[in-house]
C-alpha positions in Angstrom: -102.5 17.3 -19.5 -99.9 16.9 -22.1 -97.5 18.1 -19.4 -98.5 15.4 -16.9 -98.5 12.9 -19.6 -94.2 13.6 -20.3 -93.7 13.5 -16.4 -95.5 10.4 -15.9 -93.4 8.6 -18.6 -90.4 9.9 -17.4 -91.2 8.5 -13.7 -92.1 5.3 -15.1 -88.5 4.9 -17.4 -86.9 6.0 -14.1 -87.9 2.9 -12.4 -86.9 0.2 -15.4 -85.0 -2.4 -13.6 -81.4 -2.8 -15.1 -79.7 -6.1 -15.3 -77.7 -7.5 -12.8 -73.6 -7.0 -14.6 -75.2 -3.6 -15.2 -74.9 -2.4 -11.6 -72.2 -0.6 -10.5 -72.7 -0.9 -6.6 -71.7 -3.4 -3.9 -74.1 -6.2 -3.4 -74.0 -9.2 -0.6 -75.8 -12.5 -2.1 -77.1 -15.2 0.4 -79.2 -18.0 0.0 -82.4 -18.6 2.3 -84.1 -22.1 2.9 -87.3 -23.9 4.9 -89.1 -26.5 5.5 -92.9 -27.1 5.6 -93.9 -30.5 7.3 -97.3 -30.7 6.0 -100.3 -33.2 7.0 -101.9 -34.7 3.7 -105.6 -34.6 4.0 -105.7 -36.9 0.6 -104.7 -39.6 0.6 -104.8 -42.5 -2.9 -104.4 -46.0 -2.0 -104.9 -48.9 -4.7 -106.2 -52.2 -3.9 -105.5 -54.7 -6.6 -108.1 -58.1 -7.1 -107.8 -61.4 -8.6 -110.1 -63.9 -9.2 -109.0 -67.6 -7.4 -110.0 -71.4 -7.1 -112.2 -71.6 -3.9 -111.7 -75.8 -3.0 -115.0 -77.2 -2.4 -115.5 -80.2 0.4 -115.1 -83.0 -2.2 -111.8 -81.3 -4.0 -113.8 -80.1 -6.5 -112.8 -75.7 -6.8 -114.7 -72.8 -8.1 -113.6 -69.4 -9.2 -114.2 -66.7 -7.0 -115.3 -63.9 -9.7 -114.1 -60.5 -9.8 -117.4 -59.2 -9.5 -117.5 -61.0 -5.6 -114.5 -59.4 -4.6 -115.0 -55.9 -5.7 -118.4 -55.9 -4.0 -116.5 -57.0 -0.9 -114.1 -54.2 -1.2 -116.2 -51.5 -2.0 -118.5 -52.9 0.7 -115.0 -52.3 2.9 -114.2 -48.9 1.1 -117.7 -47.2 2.4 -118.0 -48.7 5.5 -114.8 -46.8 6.1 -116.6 -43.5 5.5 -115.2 -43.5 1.6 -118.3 -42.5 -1.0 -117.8 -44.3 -4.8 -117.5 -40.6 -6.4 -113.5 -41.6 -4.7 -113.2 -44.9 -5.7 -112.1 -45.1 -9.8 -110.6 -48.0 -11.4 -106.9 -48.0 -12.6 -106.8 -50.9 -14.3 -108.3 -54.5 -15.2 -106.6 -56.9 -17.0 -105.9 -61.1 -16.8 -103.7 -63.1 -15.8 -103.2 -67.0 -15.5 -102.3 -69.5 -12.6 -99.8 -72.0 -14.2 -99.7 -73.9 -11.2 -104.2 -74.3 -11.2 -105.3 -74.4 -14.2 -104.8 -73.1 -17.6 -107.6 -70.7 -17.5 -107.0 -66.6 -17.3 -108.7 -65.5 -14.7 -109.2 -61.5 -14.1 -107.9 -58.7 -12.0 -108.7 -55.4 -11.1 -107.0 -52.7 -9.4 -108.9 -49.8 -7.5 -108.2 -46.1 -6.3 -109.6 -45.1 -3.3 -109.1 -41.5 -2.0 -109.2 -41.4 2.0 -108.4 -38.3 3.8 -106.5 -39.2 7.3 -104.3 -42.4 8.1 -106.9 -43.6 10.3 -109.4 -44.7 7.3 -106.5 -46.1 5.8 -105.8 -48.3 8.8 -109.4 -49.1 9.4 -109.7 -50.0 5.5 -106.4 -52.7 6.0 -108.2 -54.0 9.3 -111.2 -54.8 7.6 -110.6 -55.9 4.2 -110.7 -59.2 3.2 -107.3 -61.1 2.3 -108.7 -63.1 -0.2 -108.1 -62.4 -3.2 -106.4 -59.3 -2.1 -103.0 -58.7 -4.1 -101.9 -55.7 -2.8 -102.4 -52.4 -1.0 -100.8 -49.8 -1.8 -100.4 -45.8 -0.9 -99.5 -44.4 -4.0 -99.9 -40.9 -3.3 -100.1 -38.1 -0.5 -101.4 -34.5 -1.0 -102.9 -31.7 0.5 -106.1 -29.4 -0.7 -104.5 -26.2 0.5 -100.8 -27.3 -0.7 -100.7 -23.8 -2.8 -101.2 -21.8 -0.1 -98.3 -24.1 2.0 -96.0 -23.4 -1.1 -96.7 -19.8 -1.0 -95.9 -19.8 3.0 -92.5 -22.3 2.2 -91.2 -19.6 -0.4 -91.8 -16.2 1.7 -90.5 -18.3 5.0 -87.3 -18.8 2.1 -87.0 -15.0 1.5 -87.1 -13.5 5.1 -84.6 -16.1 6.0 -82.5 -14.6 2.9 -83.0 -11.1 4.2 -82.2 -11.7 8.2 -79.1 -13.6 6.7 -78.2 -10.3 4.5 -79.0 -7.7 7.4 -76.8 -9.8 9.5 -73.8 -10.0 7.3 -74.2 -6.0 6.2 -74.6 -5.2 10.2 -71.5 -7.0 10.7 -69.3 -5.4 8.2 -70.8 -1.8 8.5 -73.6 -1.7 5.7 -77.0 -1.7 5.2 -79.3 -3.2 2.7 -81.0 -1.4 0.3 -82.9 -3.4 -2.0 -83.1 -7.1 -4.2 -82.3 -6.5 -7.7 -81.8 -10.5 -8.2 -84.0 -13.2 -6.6 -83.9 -16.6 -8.1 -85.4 -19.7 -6.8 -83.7 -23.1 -6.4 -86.5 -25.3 -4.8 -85.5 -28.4 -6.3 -88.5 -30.3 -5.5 -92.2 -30.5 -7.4 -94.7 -28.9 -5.7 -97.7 -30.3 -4.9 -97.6 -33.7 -3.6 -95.5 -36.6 -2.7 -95.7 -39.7 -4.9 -94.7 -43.2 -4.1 -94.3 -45.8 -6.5 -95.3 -49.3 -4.8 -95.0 -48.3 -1.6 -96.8 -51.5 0.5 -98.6 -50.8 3.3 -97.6 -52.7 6.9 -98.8 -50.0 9.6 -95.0 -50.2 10.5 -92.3 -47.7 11.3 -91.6 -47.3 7.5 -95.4 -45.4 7.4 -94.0 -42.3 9.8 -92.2 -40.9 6.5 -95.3 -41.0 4.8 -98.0 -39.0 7.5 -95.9 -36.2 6.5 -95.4 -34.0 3.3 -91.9 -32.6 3.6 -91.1 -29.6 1.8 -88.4 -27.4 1.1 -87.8 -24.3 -0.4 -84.4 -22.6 -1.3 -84.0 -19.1 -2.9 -80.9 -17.4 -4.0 -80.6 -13.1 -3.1 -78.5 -10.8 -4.1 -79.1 -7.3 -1.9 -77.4 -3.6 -2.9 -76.1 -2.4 0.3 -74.7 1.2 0.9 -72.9 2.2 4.4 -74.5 3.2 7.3 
């Protein structure tokens, strides 16, 4: 046992990786990229509220409250197939109407979670303009975007390797093995944000029903002759 023991720690030392200026051997490096195009299946748009002066039919006005409007949105949000576990609220506040009165009146913003474009468009169709100030998408994502990554980065590597085998094949070689790999995906993983991004159901929405991503890696092969 003792004997096996020495033999097994002598295989293991054997295979300790050396560092890269260490290596006395010729190497080819190459770079390998690609892209994912990637259909989010969450989607967060905000809806932001204020309360407004409703003119009566003697030019008297009332405030429309909060409360009124929300109701009328959320009524929107779920007949658009969205449960209230989605919607959260990102922020409430005031604000005041110089130009009405002097009065602060309130407003809300809401975060609905939708999962196709469709919902989204159905949601714009039917809401209610009125005290409405904006609808945004202010993020795309995907559920299964770790498994996409994954996919993106090993579609990066054999496009390294094809690169290498075709530059060795050229010149004579062959490669042997990585002993350097680094990554140089630039981008965060995970999801695409936009900041303010309004909503019109025009062309400017085609860059959004897609998550782009790339992924870059840098390779560095030993190669021996054939």
């Amino acid at each position: 046992m003792k004997h096996y023991f020495v033999l097994l720690t002598v295989l293991m030392l054997n295979f300790i990786p050396c560092k890269a200026d260490d290596i006395n051997a010729p190497v080819i490096e190459v770079s390998g990229s690609a892209v994912m195009n990637i259909v989010p299946d969450r989607i967060t748009v905000e809806i932001g509220m204020e309360e407004y002066y409703k003119q009566k039919v003697f030019g008297d006005s009332t405030i429309v409250k909060l409360s009124e409007i929300e109701k009328d949105v959320r009524k929107t949000l779920q007949e658009a197939g969205v449960p209230d576990s989605l919607i959260v609220v990102s922020d409430l506040g005031n604000y005041r109407n110089r130009e009405v009165s002097a009065t602060f009146l309130m407003a809300k913003r809401l975060s609905a979670t939708v999962e196709d474009f469709d919902q989204i468009d159905l949601i714009a169709d039917k809401l209610n303009r009125k005290g409405i100030s904006n609808f945004n998408i202010v993020k795309i994502d995907n559920s299964n975007i770790g498994e996409y990554n994954r996919q993106g980065l090993k579609g990066a590597l054999d496009a390294a390797r094809e690169k290498a085998e075709l530059i060795a094949a050229n010149e004579g070689l062959k490669i042997m093995m990585p002993y350097e790999i680094v990554e140089t995906t630039n981008e965060v993983p995970g999801y695409s944000a936009f900041s303010n991004v309004a909503y019109d159901g025009g062309s400017g929405m085609e860059n959004m029903r897609r998550i782009v991503r790339r992924y870059s890696v840098k390779v560095r092969y030993i190669v021996t002759t054939l």
